[in-house]
N, C-alpha and C positions, 0 to 999 in steps of 0.2 A: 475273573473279576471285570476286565475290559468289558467281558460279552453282556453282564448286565448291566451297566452303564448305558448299553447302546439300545437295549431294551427298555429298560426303562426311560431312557430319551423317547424311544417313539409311544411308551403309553403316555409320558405327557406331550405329546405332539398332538396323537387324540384327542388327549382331551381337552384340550384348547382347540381342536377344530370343533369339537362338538360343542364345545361353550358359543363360539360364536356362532354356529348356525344355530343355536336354540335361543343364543340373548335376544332380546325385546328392543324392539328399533325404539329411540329416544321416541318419535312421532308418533306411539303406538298408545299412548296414554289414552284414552275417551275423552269426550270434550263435554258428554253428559250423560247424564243417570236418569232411566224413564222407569216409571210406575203406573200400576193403576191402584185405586182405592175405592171399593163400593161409586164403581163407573167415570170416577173422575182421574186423569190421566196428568201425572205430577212429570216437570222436567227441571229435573237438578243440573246445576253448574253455572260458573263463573266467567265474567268477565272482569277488564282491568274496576269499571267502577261499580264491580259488587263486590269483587277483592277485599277494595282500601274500603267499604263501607262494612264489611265481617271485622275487619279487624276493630273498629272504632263502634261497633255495634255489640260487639262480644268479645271482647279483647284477645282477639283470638293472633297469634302470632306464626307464622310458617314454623319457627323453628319448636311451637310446642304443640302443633300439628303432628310434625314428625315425630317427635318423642314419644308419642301415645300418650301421653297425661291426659286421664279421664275428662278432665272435664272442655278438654279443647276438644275430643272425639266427638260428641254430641253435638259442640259449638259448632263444629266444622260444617255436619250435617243441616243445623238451622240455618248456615249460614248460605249453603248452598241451594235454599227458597228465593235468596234476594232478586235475581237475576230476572225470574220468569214466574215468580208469585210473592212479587213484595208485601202482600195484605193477607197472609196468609196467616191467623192466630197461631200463638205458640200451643196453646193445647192441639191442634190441631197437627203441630211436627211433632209434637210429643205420644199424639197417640199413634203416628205413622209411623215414627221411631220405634215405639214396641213392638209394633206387629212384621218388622222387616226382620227377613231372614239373613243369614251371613255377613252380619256386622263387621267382623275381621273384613271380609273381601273388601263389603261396601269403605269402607275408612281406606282400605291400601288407594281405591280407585279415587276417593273427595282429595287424598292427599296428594296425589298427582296430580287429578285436575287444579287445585287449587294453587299448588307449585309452579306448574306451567303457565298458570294465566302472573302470579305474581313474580316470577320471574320476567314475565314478558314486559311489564315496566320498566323494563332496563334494555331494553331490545333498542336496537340501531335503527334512524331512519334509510329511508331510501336514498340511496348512492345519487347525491347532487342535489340532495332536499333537506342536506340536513345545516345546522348553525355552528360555527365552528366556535371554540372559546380556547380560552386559555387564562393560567394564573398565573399570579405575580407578586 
């Protein structure tokens, strides 16, 4: 009985060394999505004020991003025009939307990107640059 105990310690030893040489380094997210369409070359993704401008443009919220509820998955996708083709008709992401392949993938990667840049509104200034407060 002792003996597989000790066995079985070392297959979960494995496999936590193998989880962590396979996990995906936080920094690993893409920071944007490129396409071409009948010669014109599309670049997706977010910064802080095309974030807070999705969310107030398409009520689009991180946390139903995540959830996969249909119709933030789409939102997500128009949303991430704002940045680098704010003039860009919605017919226009609509007919781009149907012709793109691997949906699942494309959503796991809007929903990271767009995580990371809204997350980063919360980010710390520079060590000696920042305002101190306090409550009372």
């Amino acid at each position: 009985m002792f003996g597989q105990n000790e066995n079985r310690e070392e297959e979960i030893a494995v496999l936590v060394e193998e989880t962590v040489e396979t996990a995906p380094e936080e920094d690993t997210v893409p920071t944007e999505i490129v396409f071409t369409d009948n010669g014109v070359s599309y670049v997706l993704g977010f910064d802080r004020a095309s974030a807070m401008k999705a969310e107030k443009m398409f009520d689009l919220s991180l946390s139903e991003a995540m959830s996969g509820k249909a119709s933030a998955i789409q939102s997500l996708f128009f949303a991430a025009f704002i940045k680098n083709h704010p003039h860009i008709k919605p017919r226009t992401m609509q007919q781009l939307w149907n012709k793109l392949e691997d949906k699942q993938g494309l959503y796991e990667v809007l929903v990271g990107m767009y995580g990371n840049t809204a997350g980063s509104v919360l980010e710390e200034p520079e060590q000696g640059k920042g305002i101190g407060w306090k409550a009372r």
